[in-house]
C-alpha positions in Angstrom: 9.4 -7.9 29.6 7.3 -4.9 28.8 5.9 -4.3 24.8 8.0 -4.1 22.4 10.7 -6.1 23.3 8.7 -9.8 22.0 9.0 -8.2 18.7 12.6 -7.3 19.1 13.2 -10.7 20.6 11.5 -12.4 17.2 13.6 -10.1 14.8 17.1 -11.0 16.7 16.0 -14.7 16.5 16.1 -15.2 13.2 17.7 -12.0 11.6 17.9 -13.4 7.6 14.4 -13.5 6.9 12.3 -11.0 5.3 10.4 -9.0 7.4 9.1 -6.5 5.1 8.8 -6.7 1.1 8.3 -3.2 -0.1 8.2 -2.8 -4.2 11.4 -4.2 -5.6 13.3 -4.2 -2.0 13.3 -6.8 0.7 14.0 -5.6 4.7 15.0 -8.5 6.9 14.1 -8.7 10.5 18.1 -8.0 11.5 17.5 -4.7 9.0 14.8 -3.9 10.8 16.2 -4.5 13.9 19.0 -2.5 13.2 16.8 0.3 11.8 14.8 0.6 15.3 17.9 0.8 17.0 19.1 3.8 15.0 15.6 5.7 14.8 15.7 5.3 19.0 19.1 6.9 19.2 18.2 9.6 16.7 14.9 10.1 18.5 16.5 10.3 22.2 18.9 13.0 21.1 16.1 14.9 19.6 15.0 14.9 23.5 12.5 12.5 23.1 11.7 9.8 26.3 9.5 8.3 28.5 6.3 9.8 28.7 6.7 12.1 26.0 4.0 12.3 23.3 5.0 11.5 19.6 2.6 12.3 16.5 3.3 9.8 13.3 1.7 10.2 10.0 3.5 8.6 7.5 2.7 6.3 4.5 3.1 2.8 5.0 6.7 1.6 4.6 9.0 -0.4 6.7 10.5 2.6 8.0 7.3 4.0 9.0 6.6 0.9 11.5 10.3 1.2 12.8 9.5 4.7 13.7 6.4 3.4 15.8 8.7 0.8 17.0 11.6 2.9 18.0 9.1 5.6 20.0 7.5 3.0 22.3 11.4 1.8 22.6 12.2 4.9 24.4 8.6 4.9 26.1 6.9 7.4 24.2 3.5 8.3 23.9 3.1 7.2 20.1 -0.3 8.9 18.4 -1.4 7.8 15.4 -2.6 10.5 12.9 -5.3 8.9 10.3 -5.3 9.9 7.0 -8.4 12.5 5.3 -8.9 14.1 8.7 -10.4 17.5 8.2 -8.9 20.1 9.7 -10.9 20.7 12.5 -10.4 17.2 14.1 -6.6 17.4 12.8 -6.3 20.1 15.1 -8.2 18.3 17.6 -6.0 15.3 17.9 -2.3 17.2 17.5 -3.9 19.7 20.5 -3.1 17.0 22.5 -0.1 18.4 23.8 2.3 16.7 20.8 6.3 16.9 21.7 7.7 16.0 18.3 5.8 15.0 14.9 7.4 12.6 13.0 6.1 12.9 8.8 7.6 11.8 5.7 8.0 14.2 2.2 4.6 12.6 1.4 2.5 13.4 4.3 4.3 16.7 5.8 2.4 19.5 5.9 2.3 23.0 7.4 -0.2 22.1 9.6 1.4 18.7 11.3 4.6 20.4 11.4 3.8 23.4 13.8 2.6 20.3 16.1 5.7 19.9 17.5 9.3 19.4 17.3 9.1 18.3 13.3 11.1 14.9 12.9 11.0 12.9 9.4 11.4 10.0 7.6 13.1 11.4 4.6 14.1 15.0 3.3 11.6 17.1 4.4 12.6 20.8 4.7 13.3 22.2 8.6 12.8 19.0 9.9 15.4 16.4 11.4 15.9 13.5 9.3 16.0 10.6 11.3 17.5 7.9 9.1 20.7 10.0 8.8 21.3 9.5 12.1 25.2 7.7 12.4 24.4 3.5 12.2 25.5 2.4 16.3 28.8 0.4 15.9 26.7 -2.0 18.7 25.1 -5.4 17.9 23.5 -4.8 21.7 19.8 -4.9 20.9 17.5 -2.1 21.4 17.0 -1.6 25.1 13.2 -1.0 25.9 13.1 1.7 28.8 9.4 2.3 28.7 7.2 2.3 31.8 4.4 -0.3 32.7 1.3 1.9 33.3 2.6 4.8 30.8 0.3 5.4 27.7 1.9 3.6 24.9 -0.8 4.8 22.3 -3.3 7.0 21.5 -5.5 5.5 19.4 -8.6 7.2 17.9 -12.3 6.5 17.1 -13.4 7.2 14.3 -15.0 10.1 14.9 -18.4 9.5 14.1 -20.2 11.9 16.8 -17.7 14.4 14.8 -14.8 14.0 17.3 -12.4 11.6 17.4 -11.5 10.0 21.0 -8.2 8.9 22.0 -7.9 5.8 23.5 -5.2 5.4 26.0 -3.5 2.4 26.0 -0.5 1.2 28.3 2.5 -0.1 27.7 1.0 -3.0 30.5 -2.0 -3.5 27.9 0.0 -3.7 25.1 2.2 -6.7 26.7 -0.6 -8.4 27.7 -2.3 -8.4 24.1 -3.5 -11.3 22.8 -1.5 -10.1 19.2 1.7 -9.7 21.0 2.2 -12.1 23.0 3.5 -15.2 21.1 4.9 -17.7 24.0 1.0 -18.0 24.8 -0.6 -18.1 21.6 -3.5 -20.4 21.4 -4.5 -22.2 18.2 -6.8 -19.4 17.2 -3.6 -17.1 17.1 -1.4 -19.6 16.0 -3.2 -20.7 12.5 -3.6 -16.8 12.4 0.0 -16.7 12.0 0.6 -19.2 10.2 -2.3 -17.8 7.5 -0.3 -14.8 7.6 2.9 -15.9 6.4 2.2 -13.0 3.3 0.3 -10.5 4.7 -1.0 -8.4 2.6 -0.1 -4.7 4.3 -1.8 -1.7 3.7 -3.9 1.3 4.9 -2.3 3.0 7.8 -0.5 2.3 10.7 -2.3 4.8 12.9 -4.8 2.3 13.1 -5.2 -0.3 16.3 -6.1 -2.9 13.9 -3.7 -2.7 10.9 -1.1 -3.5 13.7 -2.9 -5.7 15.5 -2.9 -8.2 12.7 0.5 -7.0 11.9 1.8 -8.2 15.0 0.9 -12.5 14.2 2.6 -11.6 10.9 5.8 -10.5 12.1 6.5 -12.4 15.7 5.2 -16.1 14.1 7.9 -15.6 11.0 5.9 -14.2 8.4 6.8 -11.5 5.6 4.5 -8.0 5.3 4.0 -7.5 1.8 3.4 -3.7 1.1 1.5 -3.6 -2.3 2.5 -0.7 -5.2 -0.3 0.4 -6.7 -1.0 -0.8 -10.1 -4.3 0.7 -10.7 -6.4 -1.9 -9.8 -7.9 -3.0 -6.7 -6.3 -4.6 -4.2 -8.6 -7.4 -4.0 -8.5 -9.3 -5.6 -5.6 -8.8 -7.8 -2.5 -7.6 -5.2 -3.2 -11.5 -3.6 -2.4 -12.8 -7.4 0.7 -10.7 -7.9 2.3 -11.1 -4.6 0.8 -14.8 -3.7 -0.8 -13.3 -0.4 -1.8 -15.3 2.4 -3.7 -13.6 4.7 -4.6 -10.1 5.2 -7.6 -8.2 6.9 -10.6 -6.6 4.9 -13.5 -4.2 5.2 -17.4 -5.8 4.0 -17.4 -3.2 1.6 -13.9 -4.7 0.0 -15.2 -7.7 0.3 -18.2 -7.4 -1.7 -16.1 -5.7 -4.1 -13.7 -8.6 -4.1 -16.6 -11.1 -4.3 -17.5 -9.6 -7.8 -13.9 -9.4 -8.8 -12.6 -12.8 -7.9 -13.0 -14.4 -10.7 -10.7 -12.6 -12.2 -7.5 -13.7 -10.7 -6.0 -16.6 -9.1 -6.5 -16.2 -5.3 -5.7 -19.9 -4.2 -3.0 -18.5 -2.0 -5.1 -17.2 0.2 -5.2 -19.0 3.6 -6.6 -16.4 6.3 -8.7 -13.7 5.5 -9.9 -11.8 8.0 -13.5 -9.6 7.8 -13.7 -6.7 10.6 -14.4 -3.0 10.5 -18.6 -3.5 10.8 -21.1 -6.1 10.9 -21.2 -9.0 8.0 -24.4 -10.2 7.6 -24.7 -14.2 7.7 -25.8 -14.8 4.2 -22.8 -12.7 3.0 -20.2 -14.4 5.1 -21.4 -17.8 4.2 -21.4 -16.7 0.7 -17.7 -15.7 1.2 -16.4 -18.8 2.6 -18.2 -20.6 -0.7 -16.4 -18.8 -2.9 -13.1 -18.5 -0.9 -12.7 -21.7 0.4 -12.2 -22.0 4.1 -10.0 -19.4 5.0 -12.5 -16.5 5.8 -12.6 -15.6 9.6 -14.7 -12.7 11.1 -13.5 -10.4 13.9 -14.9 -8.5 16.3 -13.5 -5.3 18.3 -13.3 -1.6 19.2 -10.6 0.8 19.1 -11.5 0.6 23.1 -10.9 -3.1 23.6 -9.1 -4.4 20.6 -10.1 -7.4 18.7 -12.7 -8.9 21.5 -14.1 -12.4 19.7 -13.4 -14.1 16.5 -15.2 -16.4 13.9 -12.7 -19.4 12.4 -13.2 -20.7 9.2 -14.0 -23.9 11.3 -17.0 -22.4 12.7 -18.2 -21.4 9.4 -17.5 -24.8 7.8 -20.0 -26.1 10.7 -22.9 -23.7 9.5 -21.9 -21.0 12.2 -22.7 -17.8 10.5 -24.7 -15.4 12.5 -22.8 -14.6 15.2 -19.1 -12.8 15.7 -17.4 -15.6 17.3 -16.3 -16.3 20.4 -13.8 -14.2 22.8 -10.5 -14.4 23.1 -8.7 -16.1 25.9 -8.3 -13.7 28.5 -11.2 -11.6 27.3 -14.7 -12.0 29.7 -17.6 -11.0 28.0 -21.3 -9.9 30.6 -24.1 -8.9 28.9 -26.6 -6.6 31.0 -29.6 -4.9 31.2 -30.2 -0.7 31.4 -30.2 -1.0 35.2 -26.3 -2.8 34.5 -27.8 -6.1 36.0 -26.1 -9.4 34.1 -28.4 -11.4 31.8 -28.2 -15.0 31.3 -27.4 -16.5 27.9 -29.7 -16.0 25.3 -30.8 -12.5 26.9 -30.2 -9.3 24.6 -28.5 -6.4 26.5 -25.5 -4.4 26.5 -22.1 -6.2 25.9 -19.4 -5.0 28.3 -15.9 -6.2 27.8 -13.1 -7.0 30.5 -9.8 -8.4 29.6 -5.7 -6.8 30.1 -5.5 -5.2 27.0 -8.5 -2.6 27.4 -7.9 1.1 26.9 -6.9 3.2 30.2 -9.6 5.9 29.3 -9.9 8.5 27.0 -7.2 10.9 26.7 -8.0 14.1 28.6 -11.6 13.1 28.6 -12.6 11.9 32.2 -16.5 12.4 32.1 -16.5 10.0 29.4 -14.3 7.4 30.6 -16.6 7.3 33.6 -19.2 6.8 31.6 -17.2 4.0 29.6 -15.4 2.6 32.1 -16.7 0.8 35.4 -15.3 -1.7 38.3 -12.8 -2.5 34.9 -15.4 -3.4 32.3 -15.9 -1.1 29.8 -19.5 -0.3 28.3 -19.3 -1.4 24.6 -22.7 0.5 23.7 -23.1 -2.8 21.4 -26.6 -4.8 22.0 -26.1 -8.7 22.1 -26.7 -11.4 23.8 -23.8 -14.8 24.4 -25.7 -18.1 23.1 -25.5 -21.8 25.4 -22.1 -22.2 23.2 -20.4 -19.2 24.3 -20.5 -17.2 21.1 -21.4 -14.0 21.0 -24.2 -12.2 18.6 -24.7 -8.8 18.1 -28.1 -7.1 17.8 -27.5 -3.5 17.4 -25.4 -0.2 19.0 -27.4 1.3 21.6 -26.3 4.7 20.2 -27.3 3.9 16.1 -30.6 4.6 17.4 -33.7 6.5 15.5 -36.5 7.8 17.6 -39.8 7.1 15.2 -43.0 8.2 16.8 -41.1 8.4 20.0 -39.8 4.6 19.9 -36.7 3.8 19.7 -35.5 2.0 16.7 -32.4 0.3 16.3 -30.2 0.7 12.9 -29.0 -2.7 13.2 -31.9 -4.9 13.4 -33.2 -3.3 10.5 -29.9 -3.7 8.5 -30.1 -7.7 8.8 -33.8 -7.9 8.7 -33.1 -6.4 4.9 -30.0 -8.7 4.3 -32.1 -11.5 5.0 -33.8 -11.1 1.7 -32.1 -13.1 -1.1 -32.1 -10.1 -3.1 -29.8 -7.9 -0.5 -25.8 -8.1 -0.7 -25.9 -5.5 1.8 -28.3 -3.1 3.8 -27.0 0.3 5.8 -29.7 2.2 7.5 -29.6 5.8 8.8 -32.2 7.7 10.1 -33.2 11.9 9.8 -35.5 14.7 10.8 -38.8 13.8 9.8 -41.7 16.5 10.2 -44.3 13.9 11.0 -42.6 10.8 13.0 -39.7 13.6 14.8 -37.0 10.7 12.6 -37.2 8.6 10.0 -35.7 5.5 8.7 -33.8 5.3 5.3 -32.6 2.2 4.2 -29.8 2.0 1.1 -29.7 -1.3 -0.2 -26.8 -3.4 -3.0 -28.6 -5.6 -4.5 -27.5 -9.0 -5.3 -26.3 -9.5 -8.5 -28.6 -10.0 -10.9 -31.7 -8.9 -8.7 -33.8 -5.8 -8.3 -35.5 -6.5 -5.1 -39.1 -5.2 -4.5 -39.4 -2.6 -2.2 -42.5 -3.1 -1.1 -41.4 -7.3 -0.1 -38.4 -5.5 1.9 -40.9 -3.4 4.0 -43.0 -6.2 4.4 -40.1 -8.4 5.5 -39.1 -5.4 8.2 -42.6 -5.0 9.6 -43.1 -8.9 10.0 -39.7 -9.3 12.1 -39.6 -5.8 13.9 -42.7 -3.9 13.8 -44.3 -0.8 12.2 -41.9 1.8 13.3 -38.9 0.0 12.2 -40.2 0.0 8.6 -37.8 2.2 6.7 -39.8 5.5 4.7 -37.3 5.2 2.0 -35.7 2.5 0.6 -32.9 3.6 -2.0 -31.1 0.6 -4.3 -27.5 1.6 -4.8 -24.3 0.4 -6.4 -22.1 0.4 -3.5 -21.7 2.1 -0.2 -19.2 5.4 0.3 -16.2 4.5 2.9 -15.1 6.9 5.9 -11.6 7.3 6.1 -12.0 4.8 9.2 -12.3 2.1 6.2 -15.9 2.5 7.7 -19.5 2.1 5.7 -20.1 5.9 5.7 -24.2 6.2 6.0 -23.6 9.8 6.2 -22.2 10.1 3.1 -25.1 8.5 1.7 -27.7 10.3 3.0 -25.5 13.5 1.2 -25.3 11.6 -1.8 -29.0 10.2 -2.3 -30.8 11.9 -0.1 -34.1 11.0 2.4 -36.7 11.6 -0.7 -39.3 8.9 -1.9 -37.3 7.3 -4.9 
């Protein structure tokens, strides 16, 4: 019973419910079973099939996902196109041999539309429309013709080394997901499901995650709220107009959220999830204080998917500093340079096995050698698993700056700083330096209310880590810049502020 025919198998079962809320309208699971089943016909006699590689960038709207649906239907190769790429990695991603691209009047462009055989969502000149395909005079469901070990999706990194990589994940992967697999949910998914019974919907669905947490949403009964925008931000105030339940979130939305929250009535909220980059512990306890007991932290890759979790339980009981632990199904080994497994409580590299792991990178075999071996794959994430089983994280061994020589590692630094009571967050990047070869440059939020000392922050580095970790500049700022990944952007601000003494 290969992905997706759980989902179709959830929206036959109970047809009158609301699958989608979008502005004033409501689509209910038969609607958007019905809507799949006419997007697959129109895409198969636009010679689409098995195998074949579909582009999507659309906004987000119900018949947006059907699209997504309706490709891996037929057994396409679905690849998600993110939102603010620049044209150089546009062109990166759609040179990946696209058949058909599939746009809506907001998103096509010139550019997307020479990818391949342009398909749309809506009135979009010299492409087919899709929804005016004839409605099937059938109530036979959608009939999933998709092959196990095919690439279902393409899924891309973000692109920090200036590339995005496309992750290739099966149709076999995606059946075994933890997210998709509801018969075998266990009670992490299941009170994940049931926190999401209004899921707050939104970003784009080119990303591994959005649908990920999607998935719980939709297969345990739940409604997908798609907010309109009202001006304001979406956290806190889309969770008081729509009586949200659960939805993901960046730390940088969070904080936001955090100064925001009183402000609006969020005492819908039962599941909140925290991913996208490290939360330091101070923060997250700080969170669940103010939230109540619904904040849960995740931990994945676009390579792996979500690997571990933190439950509000955990947090209740003073568990704060590490990610969680895995999921069932997911094996975690922790090893040293020589790939030689560490006991618990030894830092290393975290390599990840479980059914739902990427193929490889598309078109990319030195690196999936690299990434891939005897079926783990190589995280580059420094951690170590603790006598309870949950992992912590200590670092990437790639977010390194070479000081003097020595290797320095961003994220030790980054906690080290949020350790201070006057930190709400810390992001560290390092540059050329004449007289070390790099630097460290620290950008710190300050609490609210406080103006930490610079000089107790350096002090504070150079007690826990050492002389060479201790950043040369240490810049307070409002707020950290977001990559289109959803992403805290150091790049950005080391354009914005700089690397000069302040």
């Amino acid at each position: 019973m290969l992905f997706p025919t759980a989902l179709l198998d959830a929206l036959r079962a109970a047809p009158a419910t609301p699958a989608f809320e979008h502005g004033a309208g409501t689509v209910t699971r038969g609607e958007l079973l019905e809507l799949i089943r006419r997007l697959a016909d129109a895409l198969r006699e636009a010679g689409v099939g098995p195998g074949r590689a579909v582009a999507v960038r659309t906004e987000v709207t119900p018949e947006a996902f059907a699209a997504h649906m309706a490709a891996h239907v037929l057994g396409c190769r679905v690849v998600g196109i993110r939102p603010g790429y620049p044209p150089g990695q546009l062109d990166h991603v759609l040179g990946m041999g696209m058949d058909a691209v599939i746009v809506d009047p907001a998103t096509a462009t010139p550019r997307l539309l020479r990818a391949g055989a342009p398909l749309s969502l809506g009135p979009v000149p010299g492409a087919t429309d899709l929804l005016a395909h004839p409605v099937r005079r059938t109530t036979a469901p959608p009939v999933v013709v998709a092959r196990a070990d095919d690439v279902a999706a393409l899924t891309f990194t973000s692109g920090s080394t200036g590339r995005p990589k496309g992750c290739a994940i099966t149709y076999r992967a995606l059946t075994e997901h933890w997210a998709w697999q509801p018969r075998v949910w266990g009670p992490m998914a299941a009170a994940l499901a049931r926190g999401f019974e209004r899921y707050l919907l939104f970003g784009t669905l080119a990303s591994m995650v959005v649908l990920e947490f999607l998935a719980p949403c939709l297969l345990g009964g739940g409604t997908a709220v798609i907010p309109e925008d009202d001006g304001r931000p979406l956290f806190p105030y889309a969770i008081e107009r729509h009586r949200i339940t659960g939805s993901i979130i960046t730390v940088p939305r969070l904080a936001a959220m955090l100064e925001l929250v009183d402000t609006a009535d969020v005492s819908s909220l039962r599941a909140l999830m925290v991913s996208g980059s490290p939360i330091g512990p101070r923060r997250l306890a700080a969170a669940a204080e103010r939230l109540g007991p619904v904040v849960y932290q995740g931990y994945g890759q676009t390579e792996a998917g979500n690997v571990a979790m933190l439950t509000p339980e955990h947090i209740a009981a003073g568990v704060v500093a590490p990610v969680g632990r895995p999921h069932p199904g997911v094996e975690l080994s922790v090893r040293d340079e020589d790939g030689l497994e560490l006991p618990p409580g030894r830092t290393g590299e975290v390599h990840v096995r479980s059914p739902y792991v990427m193929a490889g990178y598309w078109g990319d075999e030195r690196e999936t050698r690299d990434t891939l071996r005897d079926g783990w794959l190589r995280t580059r994430d420094l951690g170590h698993v603790d006598a309870d089983g949950f992992l912590h994280l200590a670092g990437r061994t790639r977010d390194v700056i070479m000081v003097n020589a020595m290797v320095v590692y961003a994220g030790p630094i980054e906690r080290a700083l949020t350790g201070h009571p006057g930190v709400a967050e810390a992001y560290v990047a390092g540059a050329p330096d004449e007289g070390t070869g790099e630097a460290v440059h620290a950008f710190v939020v300050p609490a609210p209310g406080r103006v930490p000392d610079r000089a107790a922050l350096c002090e504070l580095v150079r007690a826990e880590l050492g002389e060479d970790s201790v950043p040369k500049t240490i810049t307070m700022v409002p707020g950290v810049p977001v990559a289109t990944s959803g992403k805290p952007d150091k790049r950005a601000l080391l354009a914005q502020y700089g690397t000069s003494a302040p």
